[in-house]
N, C-alpha and C positions, 0 to 999 in steps of 0.2 A: 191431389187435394192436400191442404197445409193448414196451420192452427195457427200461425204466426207467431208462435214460439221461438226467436232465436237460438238454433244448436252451438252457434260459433261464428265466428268471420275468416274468412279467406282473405289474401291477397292475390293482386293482378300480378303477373309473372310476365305477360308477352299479349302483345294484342297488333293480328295482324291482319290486314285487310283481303278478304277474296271475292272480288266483285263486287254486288253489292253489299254482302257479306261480310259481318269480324267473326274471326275465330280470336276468343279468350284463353288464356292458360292463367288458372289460378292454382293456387294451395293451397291447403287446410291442411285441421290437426286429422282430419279422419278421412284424409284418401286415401287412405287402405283398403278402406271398408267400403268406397263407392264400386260402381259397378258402371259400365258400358251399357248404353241407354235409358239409364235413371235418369228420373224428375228432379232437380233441382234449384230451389227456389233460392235467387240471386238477388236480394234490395226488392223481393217480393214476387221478381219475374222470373217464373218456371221453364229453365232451360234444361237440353237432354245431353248428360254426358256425353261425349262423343269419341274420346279421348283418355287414355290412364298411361303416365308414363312415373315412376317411383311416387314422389310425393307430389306430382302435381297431375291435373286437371285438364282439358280442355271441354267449353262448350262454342255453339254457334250462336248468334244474334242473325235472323235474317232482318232488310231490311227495312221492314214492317213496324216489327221488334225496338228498333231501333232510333223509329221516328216517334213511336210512343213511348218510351221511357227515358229516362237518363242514363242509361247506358254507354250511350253516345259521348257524355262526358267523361267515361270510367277512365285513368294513366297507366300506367304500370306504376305499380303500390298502391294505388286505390284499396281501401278498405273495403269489404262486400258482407253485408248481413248472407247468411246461412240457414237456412232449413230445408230436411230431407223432407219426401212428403209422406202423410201421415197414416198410421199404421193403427186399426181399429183393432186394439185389443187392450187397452187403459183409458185413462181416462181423457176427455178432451177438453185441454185448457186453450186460453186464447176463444177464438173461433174459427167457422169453417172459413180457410181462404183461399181459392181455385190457383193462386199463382198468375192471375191475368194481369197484367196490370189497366186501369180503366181510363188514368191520364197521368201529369207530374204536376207539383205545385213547386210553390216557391218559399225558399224560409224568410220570413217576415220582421220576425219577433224573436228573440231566445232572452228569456229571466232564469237568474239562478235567484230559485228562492230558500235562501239556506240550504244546499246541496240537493234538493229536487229542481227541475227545469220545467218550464211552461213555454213552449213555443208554437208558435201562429203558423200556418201557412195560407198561403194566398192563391187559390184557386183563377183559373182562367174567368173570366167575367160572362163567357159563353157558356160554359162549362152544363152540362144537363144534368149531372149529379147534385146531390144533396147529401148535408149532415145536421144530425141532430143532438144535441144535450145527452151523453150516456151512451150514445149509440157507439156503435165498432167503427174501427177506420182501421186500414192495415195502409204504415208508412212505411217504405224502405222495408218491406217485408213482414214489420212488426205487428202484432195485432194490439193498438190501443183504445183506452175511452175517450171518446170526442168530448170534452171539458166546456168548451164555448165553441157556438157556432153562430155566425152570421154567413149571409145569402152568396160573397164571395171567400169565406177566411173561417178560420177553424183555428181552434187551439187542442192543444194535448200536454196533460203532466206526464210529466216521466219522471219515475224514482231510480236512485243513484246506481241502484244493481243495473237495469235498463241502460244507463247512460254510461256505464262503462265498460258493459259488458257487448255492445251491440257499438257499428259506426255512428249512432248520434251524437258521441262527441265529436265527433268531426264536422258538425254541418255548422256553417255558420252566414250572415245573413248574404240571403242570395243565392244559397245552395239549390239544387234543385231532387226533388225526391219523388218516388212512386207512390202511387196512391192506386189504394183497391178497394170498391164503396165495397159494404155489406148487402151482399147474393139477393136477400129478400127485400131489401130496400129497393134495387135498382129493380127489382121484377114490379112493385106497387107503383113505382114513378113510372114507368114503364105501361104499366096497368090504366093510370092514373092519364099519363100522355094521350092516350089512343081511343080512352072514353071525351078527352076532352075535343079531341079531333072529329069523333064520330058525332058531340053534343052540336058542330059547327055545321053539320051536312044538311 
């Protein structure tokens, strides 16, 4: 479980393929402190250490993993949002976010409005999720407020601490980014789907 607090970013170091399988080697300021089968959440996607060799990393993507996120895009030097997962004993900022990711979109839009940023994503047109005005969204790992929402696209501000402390300065239009609806949203649509199914019988 994660809050979608960015701790830091990693970089990609080595990315090599084992069937259908990549194995990641990244780095951060704190792989010291990771640990051999920890949770760690990657551009939002909870992968498990597998790997500690000095200052770097390895995790696995199966290829699961890998059809549903942008992972699949990651280089070597790719920038990667960061957070360990979360530890109940302060307070909990952000929100709860399981590290799943539920699908990617697409960058759309980016405005620098006097050093805050507003950017759109464009959602699949099939897409089963929803968003709403104020509601949560975790992009790329982040936990934000959903700003403007229409049926396929979505916007979010970002303040300047956000956009330079995290890879949002890196995206720009056409990037592709993870997305993870909010837990009790996706339970009520969900809820919501299956009364409406049973309402047909």
């Amino acid at each position: 479980m994660f809050t979608g607090i960015i701790e830091g970013t990693g970089k990609v170091q080595n990315i090599e393929r084992n069937g259908s399988n990549i194995d990641f080697t990244l780095s951060c300021d704190f792989t010291n402190e990771l640990k051999i089968d920890q949770s760690l959440a990657h551009n939002g996607c909870c992968l498990t250490v597998v790997e500690i060799n000095g200052d770097k990393y390895k995790v696995t993507a199966i290829d699961e993993t890998l059809i549903k996120t942008s992972l699949k895009e990651w280089e070597v030097g790719s920038e990667v949002n960061l957070e360990r997962c979360l530890k109940f004993e302060g307070r909990l900022d952000g929100h709860l976010v399981q590290g799943h990711v539920d699908e990617t979109a697409i960058v759309s839009n980016i405005q620098n409005r006097d050093g805050s940023y507003f950017i759109t994503f464009k959602m699949d047109e099939n897409s089963k999720f929803v968003t709403v005005p104020q509601g949560s969204i975790t992009v790329n790992g982040i936990s934000l407020t959903v700003a403007e929402s229409n049926d396929n696209d979505f916007s979010v501000a970002i303040i300047p601490y956000t956009w330079e402390f995290t890879n949002m300065k890196n995206l720009k239009i056409g990037s592709e980014v993870n997305l993870e609806f909010d837990i009790i949203g996706k339970y009520i649509t969900k809820l919501m789907q299956r009364d409406h199914a049973a309402n047909k019988i």
